[in-house]
C-alpha positions as CSV (number, residue, x, y, z in Angstrom):
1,X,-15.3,-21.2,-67.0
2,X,-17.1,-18.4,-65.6
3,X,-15.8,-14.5,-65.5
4,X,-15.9,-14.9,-61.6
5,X,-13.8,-18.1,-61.2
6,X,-11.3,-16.2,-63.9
7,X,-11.4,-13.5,-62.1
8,X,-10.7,-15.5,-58.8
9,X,-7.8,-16.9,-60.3
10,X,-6.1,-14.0,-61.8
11,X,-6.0,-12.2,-58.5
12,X,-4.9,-15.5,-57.1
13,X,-2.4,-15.7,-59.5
14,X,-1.1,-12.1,-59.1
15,X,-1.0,-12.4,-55.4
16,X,1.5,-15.5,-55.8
17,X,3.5,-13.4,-58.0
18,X,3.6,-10.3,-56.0
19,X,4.4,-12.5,-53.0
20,X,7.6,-14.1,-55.3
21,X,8.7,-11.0,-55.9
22,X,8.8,-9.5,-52.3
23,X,10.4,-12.4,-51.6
24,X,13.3,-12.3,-54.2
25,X,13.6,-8.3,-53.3
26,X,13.9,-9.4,-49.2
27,X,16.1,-12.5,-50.0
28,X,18.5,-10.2,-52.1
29,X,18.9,-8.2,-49.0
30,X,19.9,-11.0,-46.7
31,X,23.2,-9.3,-46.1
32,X,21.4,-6.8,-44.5
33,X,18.8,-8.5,-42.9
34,X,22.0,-10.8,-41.1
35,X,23.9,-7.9,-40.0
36,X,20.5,-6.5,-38.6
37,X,20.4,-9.4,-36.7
38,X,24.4,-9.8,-35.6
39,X,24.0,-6.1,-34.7
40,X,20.9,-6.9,-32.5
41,X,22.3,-9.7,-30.7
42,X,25.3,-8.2,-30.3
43,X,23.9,-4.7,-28.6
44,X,21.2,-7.3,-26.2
45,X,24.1,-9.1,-25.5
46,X,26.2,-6.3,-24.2
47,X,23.0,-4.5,-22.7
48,X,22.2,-7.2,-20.7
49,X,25.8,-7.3,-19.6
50,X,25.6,-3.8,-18.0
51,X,22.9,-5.1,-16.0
52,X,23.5,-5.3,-12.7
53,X,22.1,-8.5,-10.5
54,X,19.5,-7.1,-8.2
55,X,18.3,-8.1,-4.8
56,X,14.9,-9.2,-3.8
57,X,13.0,-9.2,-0.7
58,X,10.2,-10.8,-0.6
59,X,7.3,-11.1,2.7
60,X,4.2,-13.2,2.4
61,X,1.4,-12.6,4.6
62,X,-2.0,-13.7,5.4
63,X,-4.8,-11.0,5.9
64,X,-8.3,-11.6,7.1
65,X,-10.7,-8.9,8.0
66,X,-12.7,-8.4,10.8
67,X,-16.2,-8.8,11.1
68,X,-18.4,-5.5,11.1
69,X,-22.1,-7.1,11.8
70,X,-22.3,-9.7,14.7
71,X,-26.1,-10.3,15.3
72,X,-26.1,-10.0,19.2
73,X,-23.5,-6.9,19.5
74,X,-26.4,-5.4,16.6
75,X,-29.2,-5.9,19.1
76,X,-27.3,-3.7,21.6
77,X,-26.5,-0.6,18.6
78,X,-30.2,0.9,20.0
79,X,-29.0,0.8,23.3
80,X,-25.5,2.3,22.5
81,X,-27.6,5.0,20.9
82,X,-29.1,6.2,24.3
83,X,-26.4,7.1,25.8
84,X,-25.2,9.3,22.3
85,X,-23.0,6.5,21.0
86,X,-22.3,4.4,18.2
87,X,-21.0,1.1,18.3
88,X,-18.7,1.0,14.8
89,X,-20.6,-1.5,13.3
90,X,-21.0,-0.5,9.6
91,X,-17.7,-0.7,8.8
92,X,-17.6,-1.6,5.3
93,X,-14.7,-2.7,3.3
94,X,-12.1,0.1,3.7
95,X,-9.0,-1.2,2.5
96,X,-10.4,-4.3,1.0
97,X,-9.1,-6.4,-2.4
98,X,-6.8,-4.1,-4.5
99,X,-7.5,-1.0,-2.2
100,X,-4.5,-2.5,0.0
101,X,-2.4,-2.9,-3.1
102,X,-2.8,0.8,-3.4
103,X,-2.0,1.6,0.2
104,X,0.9,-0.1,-0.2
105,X,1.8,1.9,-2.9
106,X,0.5,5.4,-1.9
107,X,3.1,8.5,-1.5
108,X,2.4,8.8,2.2
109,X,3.1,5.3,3.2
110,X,6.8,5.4,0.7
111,X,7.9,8.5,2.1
112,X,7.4,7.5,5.7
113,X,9.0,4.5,5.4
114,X,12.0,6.0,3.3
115,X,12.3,8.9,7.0
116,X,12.5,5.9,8.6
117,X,16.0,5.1,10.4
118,X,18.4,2.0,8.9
119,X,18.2,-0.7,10.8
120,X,21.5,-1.8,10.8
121,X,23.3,1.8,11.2
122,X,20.5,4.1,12.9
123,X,22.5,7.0,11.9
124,X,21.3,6.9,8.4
125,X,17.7,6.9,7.1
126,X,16.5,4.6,4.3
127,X,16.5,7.8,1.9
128,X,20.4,8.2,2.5
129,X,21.0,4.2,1.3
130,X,18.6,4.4,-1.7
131,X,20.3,7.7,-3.0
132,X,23.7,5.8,-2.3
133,X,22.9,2.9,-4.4
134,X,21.5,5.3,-6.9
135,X,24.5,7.0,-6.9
136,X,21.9,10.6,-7.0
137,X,24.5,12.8,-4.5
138,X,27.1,12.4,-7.5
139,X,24.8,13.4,-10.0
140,X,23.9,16.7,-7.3
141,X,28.0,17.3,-6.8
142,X,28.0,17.9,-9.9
143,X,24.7,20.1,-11.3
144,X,23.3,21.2,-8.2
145,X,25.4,20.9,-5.3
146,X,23.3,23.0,-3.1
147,X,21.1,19.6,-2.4
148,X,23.9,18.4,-0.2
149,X,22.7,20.7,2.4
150,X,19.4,18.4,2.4
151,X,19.3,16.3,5.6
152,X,16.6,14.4,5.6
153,X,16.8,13.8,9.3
154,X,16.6,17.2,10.3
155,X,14.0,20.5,9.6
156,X,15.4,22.1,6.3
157,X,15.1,25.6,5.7
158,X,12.5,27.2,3.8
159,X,14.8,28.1,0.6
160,X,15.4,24.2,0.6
161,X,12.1,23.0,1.6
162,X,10.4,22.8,-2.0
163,X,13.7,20.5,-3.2
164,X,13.4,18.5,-0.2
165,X,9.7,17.7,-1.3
166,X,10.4,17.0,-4.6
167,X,13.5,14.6,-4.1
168,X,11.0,12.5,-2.2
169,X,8.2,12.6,-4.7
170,X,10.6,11.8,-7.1
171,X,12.2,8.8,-5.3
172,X,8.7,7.3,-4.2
173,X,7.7,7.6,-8.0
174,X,11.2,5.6,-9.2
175,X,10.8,3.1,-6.1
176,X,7.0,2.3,-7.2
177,X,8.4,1.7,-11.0
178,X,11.3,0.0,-10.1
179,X,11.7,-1.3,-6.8
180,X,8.0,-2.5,-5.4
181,X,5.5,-5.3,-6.5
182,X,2.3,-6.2,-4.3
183,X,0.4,-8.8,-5.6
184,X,-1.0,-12.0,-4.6
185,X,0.8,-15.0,-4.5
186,X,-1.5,-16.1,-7.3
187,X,-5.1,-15.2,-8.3
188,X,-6.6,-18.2,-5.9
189,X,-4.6,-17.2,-2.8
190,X,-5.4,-14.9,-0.1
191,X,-1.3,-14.5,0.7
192,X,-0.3,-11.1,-0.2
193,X,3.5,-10.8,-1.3
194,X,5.5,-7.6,-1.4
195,X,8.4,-7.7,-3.4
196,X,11.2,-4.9,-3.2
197,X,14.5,-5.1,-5.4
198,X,17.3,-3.5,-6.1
199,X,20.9,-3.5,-6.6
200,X,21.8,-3.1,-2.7
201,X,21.1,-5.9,-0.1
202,X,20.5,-4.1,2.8
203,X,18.1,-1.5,1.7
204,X,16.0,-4.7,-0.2
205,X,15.9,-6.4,2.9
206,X,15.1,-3.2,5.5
207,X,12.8,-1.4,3.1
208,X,10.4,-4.4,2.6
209,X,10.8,-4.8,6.5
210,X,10.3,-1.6,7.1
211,X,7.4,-0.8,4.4
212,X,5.2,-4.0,5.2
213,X,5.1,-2.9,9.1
214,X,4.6,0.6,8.2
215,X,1.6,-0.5,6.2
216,X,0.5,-3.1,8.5
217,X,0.1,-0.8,11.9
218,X,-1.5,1.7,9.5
219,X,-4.0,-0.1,8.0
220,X,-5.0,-2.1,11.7
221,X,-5.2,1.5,13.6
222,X,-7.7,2.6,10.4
223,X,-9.6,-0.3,10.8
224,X,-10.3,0.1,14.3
225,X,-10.2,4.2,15.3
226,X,-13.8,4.1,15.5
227,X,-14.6,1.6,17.8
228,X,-11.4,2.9,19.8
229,X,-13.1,6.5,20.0
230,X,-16.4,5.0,21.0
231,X,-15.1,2.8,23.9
232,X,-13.0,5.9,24.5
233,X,-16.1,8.2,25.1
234,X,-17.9,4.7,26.2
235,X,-16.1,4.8,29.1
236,X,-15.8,8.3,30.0
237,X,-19.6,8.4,30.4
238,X,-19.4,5.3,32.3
239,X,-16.2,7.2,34.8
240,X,-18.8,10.3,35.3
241,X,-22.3,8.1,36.2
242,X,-20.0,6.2,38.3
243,X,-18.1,9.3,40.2
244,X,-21.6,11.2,40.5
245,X,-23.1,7.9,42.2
246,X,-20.7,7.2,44.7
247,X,-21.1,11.1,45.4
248,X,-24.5,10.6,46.4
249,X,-23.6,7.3,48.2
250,X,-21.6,9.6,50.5
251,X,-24.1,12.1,50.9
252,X,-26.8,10.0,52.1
253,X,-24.3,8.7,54.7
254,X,-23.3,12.3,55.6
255,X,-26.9,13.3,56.4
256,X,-27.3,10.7,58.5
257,X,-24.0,11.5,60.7
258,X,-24.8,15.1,60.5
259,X,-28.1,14.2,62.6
260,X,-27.6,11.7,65.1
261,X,-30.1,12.1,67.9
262,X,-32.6,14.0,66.0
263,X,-36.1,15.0,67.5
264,X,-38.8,12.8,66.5
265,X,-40.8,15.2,65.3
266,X,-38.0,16.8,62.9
267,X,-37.2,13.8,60.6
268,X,-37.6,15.3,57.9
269,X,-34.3,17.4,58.2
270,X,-32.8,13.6,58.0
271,X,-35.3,12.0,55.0
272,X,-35.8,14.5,52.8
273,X,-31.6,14.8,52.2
274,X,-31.2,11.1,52.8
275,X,-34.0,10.0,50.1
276,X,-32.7,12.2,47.5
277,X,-29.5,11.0,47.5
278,X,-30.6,7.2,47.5
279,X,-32.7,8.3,44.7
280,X,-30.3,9.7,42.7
281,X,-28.0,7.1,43.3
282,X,-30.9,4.3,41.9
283,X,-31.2,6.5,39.1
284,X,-27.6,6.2,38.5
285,X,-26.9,2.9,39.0
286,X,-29.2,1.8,36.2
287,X,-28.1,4.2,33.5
288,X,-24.5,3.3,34.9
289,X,-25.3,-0.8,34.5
290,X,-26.5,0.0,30.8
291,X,-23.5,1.8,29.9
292,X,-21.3,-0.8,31.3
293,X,-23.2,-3.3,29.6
294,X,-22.9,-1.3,26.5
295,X,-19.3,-0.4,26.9
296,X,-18.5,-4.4,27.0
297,X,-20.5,-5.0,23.7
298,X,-18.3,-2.1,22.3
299,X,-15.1,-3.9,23.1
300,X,-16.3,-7.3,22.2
301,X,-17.3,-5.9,19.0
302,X,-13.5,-4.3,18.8
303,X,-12.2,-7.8,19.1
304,X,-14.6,-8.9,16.6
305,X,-13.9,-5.8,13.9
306,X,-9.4,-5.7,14.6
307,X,-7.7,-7.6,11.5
308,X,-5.5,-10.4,11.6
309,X,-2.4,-9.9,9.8
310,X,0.0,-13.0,9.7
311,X,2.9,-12.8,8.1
312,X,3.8,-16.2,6.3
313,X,7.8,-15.9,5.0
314,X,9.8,-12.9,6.0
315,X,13.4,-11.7,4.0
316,X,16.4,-13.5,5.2
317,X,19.9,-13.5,4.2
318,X,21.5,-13.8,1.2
319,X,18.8,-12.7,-0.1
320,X,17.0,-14.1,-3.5
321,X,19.5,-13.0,-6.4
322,X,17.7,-11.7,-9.9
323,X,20.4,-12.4,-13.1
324,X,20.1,-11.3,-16.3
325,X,20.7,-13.9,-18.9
326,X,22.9,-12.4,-21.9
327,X,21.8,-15.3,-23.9
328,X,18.0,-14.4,-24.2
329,X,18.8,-10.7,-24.1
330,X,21.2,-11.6,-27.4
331,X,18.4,-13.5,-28.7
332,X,15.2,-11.2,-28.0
333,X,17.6,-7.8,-30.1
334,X,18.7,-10.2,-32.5
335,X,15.0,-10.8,-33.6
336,X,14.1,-7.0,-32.8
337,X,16.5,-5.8,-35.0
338,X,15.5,-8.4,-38.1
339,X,12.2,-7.2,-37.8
340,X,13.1,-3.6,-37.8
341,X,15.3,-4.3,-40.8
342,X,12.7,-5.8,-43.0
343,X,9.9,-3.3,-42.3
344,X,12.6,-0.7,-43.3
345,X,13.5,-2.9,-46.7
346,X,9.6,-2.9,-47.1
347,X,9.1,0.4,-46.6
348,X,11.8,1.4,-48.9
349,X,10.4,-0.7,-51.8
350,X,7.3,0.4,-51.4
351,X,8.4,4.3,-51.8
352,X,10.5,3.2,-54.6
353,X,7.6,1.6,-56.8
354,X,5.4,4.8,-56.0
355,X,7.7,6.8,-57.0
356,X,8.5,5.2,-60.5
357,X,4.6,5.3,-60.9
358,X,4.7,9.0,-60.3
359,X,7.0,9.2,-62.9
C-alpha cells in the first residue's frame, strides 16, 4: 500500500470518528435539543395565534399604451413645425414595465389617496380609518397627545405642520411594507394586480379603490399633457387666423358700401382698400386650412397616444380573508428553534475542546 492511499484512509478514518463523536455529544443532549423544539413550536404556535386575519382587496386591470409614431400623423410633424408647434410624437415609454409599479408606490400618489374622503362616511378621510385600525391616536393619548390637534382635513398650524408631514411619511412607509403589492398576475401576463390588506374591511376595500383610480387618472393625464397643450396652442392659432380673416372679409365689404356711386375716374379709393383686404384674407385662408389641417392630425394623434386602462376584477364584499395557520407557524419555530439549539451545543463543544488544548 502506498503512503498516499494510507494517508487517505487515516483521514478517512478520523473523519468517521470525529463525526461518531459529535454525534454521541449531540445525541446526549437530546433533552435539550426536544425542549428546543417543544419551546419553538410552542412560541410559533401562540405567535401565530395573536395574528389577526387580514383583509384583501385585490383589482386586476389590463393596460396597453398608446402609440407615439403613426407613419401619416409623422409626415405632418414638418408641417406642425411651421406654425411653431409640436405634435407629441416622441413620446417614449414614461411609465412603462416596472416604472408603473413604482408609481404605484411613490409618496405622492399614497398620501393623496390617504387625504382622500371615506367613501362610505365622507366625514372621515382614509388617514383617520388607517390610524383607527392601527390603533396610532392611543399610542398619541398617551406620549404625545398634542397630535390630536392634527386634522388632516383641515390647514394645521405651523407649530404642527412638521408632525403633520411626518405622520404621513411614516404611514405611506408602513402602508408600502405592509399593506400594498403591485405585481403582475404572473410573469406572462399583461394584468396588473394591486393588492391592499389589512386587518379592517373597509379601508382594504376603499383604499385599493381609491389608490388604483388615483393612479390611473394620473398616469393617463401624464401620458397625454403634451399633446393636450399642443392642440391647446393648436387651436388658439387656428381662433386668431380665423378672427383676423373674417376681419378682412368685413372690410372689403365695408369699402364697397362706403362708396356706392363712385366717379369712374376715382376707383381706386374703392380697389386699392377692397384688394387688400381680399388679399389678406387669401393669405389667411391658406395658413388658416394648414393649421386646421394640422390641428386634426394633432387630435388624431391624441387618440392614438391616450392609454387604455381596463380594469378586469374589482374588490367586492366579503372580501378575500388571509388566516394564519397555527399549525405551520408551530412547525416552522419548532425547527427554528432545533436548529438554534444545536448550533449552540456545537459551538459550546467546540470552545470547550479549545480550551482544554490551551491548557
Amino acid at each position: 500500500m502506498s503512503t498516499k492511499h494510507y494517508t487517505e484512509e487515516v483521514k478517512l478514518r478520523d473523519f468517521i470518528l470525529k463525526g461518531r463523536e459529535w454525534f454521541h455529544y449531540l445525541l446526549s443532549k437530546w433533552y435539550v435539543i426536544v425542549l428546543a423544539g417543544l419551546l419553538g413550536m410552542s412560541l410559533g404556535f401562540l405567535y401565530m395565534k395573536t395574528k389577526q386575519v387580514l383583509f384583501k382587496a385585490t383589482t386586476t386591470f389590463v393596460l396597453e399604451s398608446g402609440e407615439n409614431n403613426g407613419g401619416g400623423i409623422g409626415q405632418m410633424a414638418g408641417l406642425a413645425a411651421l406654425a411653431g408647434v409640436d405634435l407629441g410624437m416622441s413620446g417614449g415609454g414614461i411609465f412603462q414595465g416596472d416604472n408603473l409599479f413604482e408609481l404605484y408606490k411613490s409618496r405622492k400618489m399614497i398620501e393623496s389617496t390617504l387625504l382622500l374622503p371615506s367613501a362610505s362616511d365622507s366625514s372621515i378621510l382614509l388617514i383617520d380609518r388607517y390610524l383607527a385600525l392601527t390603533d396610532t391616536r392611543t399610542i398619541w393619548k398617551n406620549d404625545k397627545p398634542e397630535l390630536l390637534q392634527i386634522d388632516f382635513s383641515k390647514k394645521v398650524s405651523k407649530e404642527l405642520l412638521r408632525a403633520r408631514d411626518s405622520i404621513l411619511q411614516k404611514v405611506v412607509q408602513d402602508i408600502n411594507k405592509n399593506n400594498l403589492l403591485v405585481a403582475k398576475l404572473d410573469k406572462k401576463s399583461a394584468i396588473i394586480k394591486v393588492d391592499v390588506s389589512s386587518t379592517d374591511e373597509v379601508f382594504s376595500k376603499e383604499f385599493n379603490e381609491a389608490l388604483v383610480a388615483q393612479v390611473n387618472d394620473f398616469y393617463i393625464k401624464t401620458k397625454t399633457k403634451k399633446s393636450l397643450d399642443n392642440i391647446a396652442i393648436l387651436q388658439h392659432k387656428t381662433d386668431s387666423v380665423r378672427g383676423v380673416m373674417n376681419g378682412n372679409i368685413a372690410a372689403s365689404a365695408v369699402a364697397i358700401d362706403a362708396t356706392p356711386n363712385l366717379n369712374p375716374t376715382r376707383q381706386a379709393q374703392r380697389l386699392v382698400p377692397t384688394q387688400r383686404s381680399q388679399f389678406s384674407a387669401e393669405t389667411n385662408k391658406a395658413i388658416l386650412s394648414q393649421l386646421v389641417q394640422n390641428l386634426e392630425m394633432s387630435k388624431m394623434a391624441l387618440l392614438k397616444e391616450a392609454p387604455l386602462i381596463q380594469v378586469v376584477d374589482n374588490p367586492i364584499y366579503p372580501l378575500q380573508k388571509e388566516h394564519f395557520s397555527k399549525l405551520i407557524g408551530g412547525i416552522v419555530g419548532g425547527i427554528i428553534l432545533f436548529f438554534i439549539a444545536v448550533i449552540t451545543l456545537v459551538f459550546i463543544k467546540l470552545f470547550k475542546d479549545l480550551f482544554q488544548e490551551v491548557k
